[in-house]
KOLDRENBA-625775 format. One record per residue: x, y, z of N, C-alpha, C in turn; residue in one letter; residue number from 1. Coordinates in pm, whole numbers. Atoms other than C-alpha are relative to their C-alpha. Layout:
<node n_xx="X" n_yy="Y" n_zz="Z" ca_xx="X" ca_yy="Y" ca_zz="Z" c_xx="X" c_yy="Y" c_zz="Z" residu="A" num="NUM"/>
...
END
This chain:
<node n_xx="-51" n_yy="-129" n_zz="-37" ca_xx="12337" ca_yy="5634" ca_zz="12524" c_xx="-113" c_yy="101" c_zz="-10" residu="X" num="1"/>
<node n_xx="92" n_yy="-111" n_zz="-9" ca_xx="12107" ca_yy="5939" ca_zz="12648" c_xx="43" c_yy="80" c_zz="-81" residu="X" num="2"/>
<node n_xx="-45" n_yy="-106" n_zz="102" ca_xx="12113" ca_yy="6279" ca_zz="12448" c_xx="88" c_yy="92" c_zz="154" residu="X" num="3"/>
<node n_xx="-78" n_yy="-71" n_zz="-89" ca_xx="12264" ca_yy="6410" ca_zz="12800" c_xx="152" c_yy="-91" c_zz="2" residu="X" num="4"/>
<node n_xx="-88" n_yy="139" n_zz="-2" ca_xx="12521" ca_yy="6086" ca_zz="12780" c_xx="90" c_yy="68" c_zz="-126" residu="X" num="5"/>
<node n_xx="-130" n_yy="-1" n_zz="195" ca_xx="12659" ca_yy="6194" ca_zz="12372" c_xx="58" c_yy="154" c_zz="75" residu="X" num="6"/>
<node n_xx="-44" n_yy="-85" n_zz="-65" ca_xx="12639" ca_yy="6538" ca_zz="12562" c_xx="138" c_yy="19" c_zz="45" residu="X" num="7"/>
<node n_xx="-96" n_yy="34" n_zz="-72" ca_xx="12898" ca_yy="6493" ca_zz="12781" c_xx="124" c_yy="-66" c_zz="-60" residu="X" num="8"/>
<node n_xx="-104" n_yy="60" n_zz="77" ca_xx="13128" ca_yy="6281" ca_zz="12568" c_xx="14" c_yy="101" c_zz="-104" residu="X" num="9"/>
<node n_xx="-24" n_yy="-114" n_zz="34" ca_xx="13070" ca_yy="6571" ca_zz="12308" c_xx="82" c_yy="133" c_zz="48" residu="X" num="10"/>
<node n_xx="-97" n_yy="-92" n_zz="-62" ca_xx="13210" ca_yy="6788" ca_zz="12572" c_xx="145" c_yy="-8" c_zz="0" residu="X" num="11"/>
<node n_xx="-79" n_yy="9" n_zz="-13" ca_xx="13477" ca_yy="6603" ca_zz="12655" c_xx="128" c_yy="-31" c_zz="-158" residu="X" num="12"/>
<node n_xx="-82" n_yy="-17" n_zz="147" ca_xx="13614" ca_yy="6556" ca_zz="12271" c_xx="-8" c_yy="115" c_zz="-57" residu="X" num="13"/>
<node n_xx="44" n_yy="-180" n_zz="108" ca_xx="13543" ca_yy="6932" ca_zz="12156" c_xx="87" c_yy="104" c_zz="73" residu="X" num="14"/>
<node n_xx="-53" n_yy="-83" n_zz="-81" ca_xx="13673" ca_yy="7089" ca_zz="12491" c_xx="-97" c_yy="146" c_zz="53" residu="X" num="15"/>
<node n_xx="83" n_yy="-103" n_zz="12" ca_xx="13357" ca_yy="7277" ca_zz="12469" c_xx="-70" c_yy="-28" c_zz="160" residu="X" num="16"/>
<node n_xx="88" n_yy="23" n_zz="-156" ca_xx="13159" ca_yy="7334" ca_zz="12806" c_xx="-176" c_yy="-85" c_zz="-43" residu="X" num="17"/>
<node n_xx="96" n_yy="68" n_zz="22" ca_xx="12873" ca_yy="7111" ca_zz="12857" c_xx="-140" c_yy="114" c_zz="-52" residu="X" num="18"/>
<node n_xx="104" n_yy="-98" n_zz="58" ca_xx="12618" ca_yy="7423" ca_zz="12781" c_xx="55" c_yy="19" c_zz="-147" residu="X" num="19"/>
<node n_xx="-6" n_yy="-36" n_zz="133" ca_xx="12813" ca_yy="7525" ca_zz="12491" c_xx="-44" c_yy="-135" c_zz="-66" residu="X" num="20"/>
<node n_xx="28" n_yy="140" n_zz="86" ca_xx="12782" ca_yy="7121" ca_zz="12354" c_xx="-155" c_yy="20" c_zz="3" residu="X" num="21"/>
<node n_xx="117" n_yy="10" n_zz="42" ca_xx="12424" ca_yy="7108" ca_zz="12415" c_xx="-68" c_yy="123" c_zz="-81" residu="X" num="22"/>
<node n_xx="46" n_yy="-86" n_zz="77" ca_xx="12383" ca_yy="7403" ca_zz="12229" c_xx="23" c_yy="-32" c_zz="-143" residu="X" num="23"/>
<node n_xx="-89" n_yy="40" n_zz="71" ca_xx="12605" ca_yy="7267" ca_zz="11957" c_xx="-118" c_yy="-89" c_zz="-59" residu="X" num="24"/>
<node n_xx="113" n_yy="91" n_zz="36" ca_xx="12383" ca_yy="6932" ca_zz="11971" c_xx="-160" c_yy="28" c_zz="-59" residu="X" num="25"/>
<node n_xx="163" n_yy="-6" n_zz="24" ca_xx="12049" ca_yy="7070" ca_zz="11974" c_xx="-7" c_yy="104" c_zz="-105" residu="X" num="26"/>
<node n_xx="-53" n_yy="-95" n_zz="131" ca_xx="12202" ca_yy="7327" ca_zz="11653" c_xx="-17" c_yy="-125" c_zz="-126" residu="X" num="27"/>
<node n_xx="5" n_yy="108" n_zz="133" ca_xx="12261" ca_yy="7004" ca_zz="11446" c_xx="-104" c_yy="-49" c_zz="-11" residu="X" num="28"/>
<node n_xx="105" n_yy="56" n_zz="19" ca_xx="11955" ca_yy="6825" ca_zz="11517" c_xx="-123" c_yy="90" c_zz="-87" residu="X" num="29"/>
<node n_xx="49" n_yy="-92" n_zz="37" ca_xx="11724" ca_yy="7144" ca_zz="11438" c_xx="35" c_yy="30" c_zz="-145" residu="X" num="30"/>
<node n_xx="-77" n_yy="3" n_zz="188" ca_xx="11953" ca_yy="7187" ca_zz="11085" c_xx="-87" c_yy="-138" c_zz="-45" residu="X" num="31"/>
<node n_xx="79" n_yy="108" n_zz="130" ca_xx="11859" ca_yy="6804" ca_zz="10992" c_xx="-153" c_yy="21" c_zz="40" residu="X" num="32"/>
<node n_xx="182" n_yy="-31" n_zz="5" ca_xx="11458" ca_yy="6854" ca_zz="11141" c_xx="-4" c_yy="54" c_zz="-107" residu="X" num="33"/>
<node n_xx="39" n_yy="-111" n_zz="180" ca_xx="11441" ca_yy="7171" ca_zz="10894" c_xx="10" c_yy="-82" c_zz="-121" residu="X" num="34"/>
<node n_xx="-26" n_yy="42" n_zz="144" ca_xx="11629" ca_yy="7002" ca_zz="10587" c_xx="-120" c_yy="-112" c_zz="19" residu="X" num="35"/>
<node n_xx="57" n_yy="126" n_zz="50" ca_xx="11399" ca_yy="6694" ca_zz="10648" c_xx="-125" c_yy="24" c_zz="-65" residu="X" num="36"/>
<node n_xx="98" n_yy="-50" n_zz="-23" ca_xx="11102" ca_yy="6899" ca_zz="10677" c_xx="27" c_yy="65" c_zz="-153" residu="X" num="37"/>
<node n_xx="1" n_yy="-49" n_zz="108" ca_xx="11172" ca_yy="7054" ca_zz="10390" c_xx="28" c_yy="-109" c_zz="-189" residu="X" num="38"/>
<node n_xx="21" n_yy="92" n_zz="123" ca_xx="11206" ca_yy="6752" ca_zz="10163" c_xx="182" c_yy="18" c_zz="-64" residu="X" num="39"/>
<node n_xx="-186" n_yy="8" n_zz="-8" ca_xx="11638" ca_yy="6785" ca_zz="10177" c_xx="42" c_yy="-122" c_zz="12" residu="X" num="40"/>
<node n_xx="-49" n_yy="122" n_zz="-42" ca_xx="11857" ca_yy="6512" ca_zz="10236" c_xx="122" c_yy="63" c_zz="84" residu="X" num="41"/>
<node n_xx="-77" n_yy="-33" n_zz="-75" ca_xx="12132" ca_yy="6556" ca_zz="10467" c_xx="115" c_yy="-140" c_zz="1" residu="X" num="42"/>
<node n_xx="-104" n_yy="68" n_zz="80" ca_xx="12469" ca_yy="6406" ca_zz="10323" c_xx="97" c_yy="42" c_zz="128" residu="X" num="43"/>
<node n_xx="-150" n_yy="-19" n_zz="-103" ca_xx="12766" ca_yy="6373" ca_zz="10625" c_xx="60" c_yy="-119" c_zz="-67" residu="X" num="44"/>
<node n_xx="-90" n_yy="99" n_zz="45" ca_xx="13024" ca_yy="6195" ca_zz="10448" c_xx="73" c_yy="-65" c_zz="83" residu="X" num="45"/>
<node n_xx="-90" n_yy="118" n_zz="-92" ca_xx="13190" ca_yy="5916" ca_zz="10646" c_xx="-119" c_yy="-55" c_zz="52" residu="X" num="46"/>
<node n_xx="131" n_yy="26" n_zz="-123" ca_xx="12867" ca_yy="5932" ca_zz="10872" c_xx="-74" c_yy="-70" c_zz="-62" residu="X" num="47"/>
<node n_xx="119" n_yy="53" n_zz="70" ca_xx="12568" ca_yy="5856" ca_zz="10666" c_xx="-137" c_yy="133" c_zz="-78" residu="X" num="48"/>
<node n_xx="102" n_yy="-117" n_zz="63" ca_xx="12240" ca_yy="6021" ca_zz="10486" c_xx="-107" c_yy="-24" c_zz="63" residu="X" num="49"/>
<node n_xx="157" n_yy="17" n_zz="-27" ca_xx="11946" ca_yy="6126" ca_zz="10629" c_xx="-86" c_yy="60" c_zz="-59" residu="X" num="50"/>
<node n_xx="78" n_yy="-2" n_zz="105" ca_xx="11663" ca_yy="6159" ca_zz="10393" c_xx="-143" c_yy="-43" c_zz="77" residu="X" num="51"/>
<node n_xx="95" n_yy="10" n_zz="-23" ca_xx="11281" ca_yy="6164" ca_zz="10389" c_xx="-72" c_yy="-117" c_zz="-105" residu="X" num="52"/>
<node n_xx="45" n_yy="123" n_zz="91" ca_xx="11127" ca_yy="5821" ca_zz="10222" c_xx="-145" c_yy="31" c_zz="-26" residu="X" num="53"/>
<node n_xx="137" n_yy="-2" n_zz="38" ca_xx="10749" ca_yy="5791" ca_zz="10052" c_xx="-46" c_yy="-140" c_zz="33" residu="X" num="54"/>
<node n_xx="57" n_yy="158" n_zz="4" ca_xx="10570" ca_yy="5497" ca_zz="10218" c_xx="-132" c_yy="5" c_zz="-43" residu="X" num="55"/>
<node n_xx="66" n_yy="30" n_zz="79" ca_xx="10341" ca_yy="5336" ca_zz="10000" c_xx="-140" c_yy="-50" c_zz="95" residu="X" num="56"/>
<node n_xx="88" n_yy="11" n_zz="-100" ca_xx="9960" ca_yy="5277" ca_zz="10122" c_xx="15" c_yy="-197" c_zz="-20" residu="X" num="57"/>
<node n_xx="-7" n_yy="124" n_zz="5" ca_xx="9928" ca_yy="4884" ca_zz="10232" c_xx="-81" c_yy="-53" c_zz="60" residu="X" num="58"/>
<node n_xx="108" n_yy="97" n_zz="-72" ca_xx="9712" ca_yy="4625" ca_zz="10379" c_xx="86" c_yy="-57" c_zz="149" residu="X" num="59"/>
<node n_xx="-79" n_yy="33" n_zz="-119" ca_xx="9820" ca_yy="4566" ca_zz="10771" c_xx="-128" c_yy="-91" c_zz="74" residu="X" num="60"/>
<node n_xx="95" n_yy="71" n_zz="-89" ca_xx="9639" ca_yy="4338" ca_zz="11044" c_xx="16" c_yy="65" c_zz="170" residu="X" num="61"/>
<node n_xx="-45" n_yy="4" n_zz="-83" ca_xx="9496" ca_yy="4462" ca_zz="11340" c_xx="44" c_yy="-101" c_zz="117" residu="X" num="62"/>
<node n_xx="-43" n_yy="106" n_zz="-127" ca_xx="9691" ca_yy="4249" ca_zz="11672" c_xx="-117" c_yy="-35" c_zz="78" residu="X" num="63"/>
<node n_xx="62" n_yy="31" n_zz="-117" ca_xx="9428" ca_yy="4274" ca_zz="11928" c_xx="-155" c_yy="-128" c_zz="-110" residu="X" num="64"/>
<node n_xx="144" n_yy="27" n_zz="4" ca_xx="9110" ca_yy="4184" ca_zz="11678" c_xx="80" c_yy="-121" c_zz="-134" residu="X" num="65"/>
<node n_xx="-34" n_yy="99" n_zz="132" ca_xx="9317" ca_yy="3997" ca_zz="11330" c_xx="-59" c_yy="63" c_zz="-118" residu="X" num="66"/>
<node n_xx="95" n_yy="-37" n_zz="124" ca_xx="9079" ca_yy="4220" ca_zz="11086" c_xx="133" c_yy="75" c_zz="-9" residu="X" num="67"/>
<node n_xx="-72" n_yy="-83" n_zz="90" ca_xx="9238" ca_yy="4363" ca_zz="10791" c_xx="-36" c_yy="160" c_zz="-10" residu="X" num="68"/>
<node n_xx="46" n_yy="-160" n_zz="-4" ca_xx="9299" ca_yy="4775" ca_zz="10813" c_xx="81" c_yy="13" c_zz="-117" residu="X" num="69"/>
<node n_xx="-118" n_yy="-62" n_zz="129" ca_xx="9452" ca_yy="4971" ca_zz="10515" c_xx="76" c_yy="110" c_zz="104" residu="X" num="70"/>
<node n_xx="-90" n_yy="-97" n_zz="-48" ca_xx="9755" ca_yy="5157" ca_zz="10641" c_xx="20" c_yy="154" c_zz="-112" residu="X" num="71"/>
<node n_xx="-35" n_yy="-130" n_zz="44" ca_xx="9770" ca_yy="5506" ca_zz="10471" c_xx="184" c_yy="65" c_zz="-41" residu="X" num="72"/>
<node n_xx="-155" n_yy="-63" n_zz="76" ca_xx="10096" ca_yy="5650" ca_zz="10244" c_xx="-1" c_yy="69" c_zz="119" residu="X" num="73"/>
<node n_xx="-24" n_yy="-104" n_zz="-55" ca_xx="10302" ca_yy="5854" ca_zz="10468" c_xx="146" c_yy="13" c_zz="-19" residu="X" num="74"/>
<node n_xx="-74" n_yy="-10" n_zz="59" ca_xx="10571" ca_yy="6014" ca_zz="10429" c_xx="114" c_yy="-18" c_zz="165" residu="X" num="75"/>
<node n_xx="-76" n_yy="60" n_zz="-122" ca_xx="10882" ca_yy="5884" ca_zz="10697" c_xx="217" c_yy="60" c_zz="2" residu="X" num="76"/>
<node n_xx="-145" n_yy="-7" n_zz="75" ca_xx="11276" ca_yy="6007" ca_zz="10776" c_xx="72" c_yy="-153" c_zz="6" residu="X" num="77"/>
<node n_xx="-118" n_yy="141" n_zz="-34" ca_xx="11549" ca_yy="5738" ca_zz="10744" c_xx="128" c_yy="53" c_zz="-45" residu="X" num="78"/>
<node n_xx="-167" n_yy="-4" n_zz="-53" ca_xx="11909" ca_yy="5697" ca_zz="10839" c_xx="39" c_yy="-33" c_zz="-99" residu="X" num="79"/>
<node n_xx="-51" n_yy="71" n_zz="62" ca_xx="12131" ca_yy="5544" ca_zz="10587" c_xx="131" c_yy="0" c_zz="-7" residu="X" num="80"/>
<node n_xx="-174" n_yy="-14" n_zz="-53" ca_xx="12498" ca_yy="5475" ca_zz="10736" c_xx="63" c_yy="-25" c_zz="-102" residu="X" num="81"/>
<node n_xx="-104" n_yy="-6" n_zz="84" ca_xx="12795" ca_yy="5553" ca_zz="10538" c_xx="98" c_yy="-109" c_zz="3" residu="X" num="82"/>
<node n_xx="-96" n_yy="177" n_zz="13" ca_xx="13078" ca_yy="5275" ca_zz="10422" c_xx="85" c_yy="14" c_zz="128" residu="X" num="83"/>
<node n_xx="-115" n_yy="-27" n_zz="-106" ca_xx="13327" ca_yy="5441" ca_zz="10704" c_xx="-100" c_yy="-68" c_zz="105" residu="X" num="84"/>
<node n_xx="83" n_yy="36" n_zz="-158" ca_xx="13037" ca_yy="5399" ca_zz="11013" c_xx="-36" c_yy="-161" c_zz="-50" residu="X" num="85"/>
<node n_xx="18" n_yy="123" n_zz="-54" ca_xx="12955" ca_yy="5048" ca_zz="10898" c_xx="85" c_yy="-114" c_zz="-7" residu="X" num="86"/>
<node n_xx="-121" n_yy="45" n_zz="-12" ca_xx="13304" ca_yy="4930" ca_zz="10820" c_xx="42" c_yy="3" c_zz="142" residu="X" num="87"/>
<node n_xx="-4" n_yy="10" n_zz="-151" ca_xx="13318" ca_yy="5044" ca_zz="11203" c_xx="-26" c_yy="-79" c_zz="36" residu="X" num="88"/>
<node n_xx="72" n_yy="33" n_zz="-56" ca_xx="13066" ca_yy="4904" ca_zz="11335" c_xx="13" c_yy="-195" c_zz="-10" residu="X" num="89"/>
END
């Protein structure tokens, strides 16, 4: 599903016009960016949490050549679906 695709199905469950939804959509996304950006977590109960993880530095291989590179800590978001969405699913 496109972000014009949830769009549209957003519309049609809200009753909202397709401008007002993508306004709607691109409101929530912008809320979790900020909180993530800011080192927040973002708790939707039923849904799931999205949170910012600390990856650790590690030893990776590059594909094309096989030599060993060190990969660098960085810091990454992640999803983590709630009992309702994967009782769904």
């Amino acid at each position: 599903m496109t972000k014009a695709d949830f769009i549209s199905k957003f519309s049609e469950k809200t009753c909202f016009t397709k401008k007002d939804s993508e306004i709607a959509v691109n409101a929530f996304i912008d809320v979790v960016k900020d909180s993530l950006a800011k080192g927040d977590k973002v708790n939707l109960v039923g849904f799931g949490t999205f949170e910012v993880i600390q990856r650790k530095e590690r030893m990776g291989r590059n594909p094309q050549t096989g030599a060993e590179i060190k990969i660098p800590s960085c810091k990454a978001p992640k999803f983590k679906p709630g009992k309702n969405l994967k009782d769904l699913v």
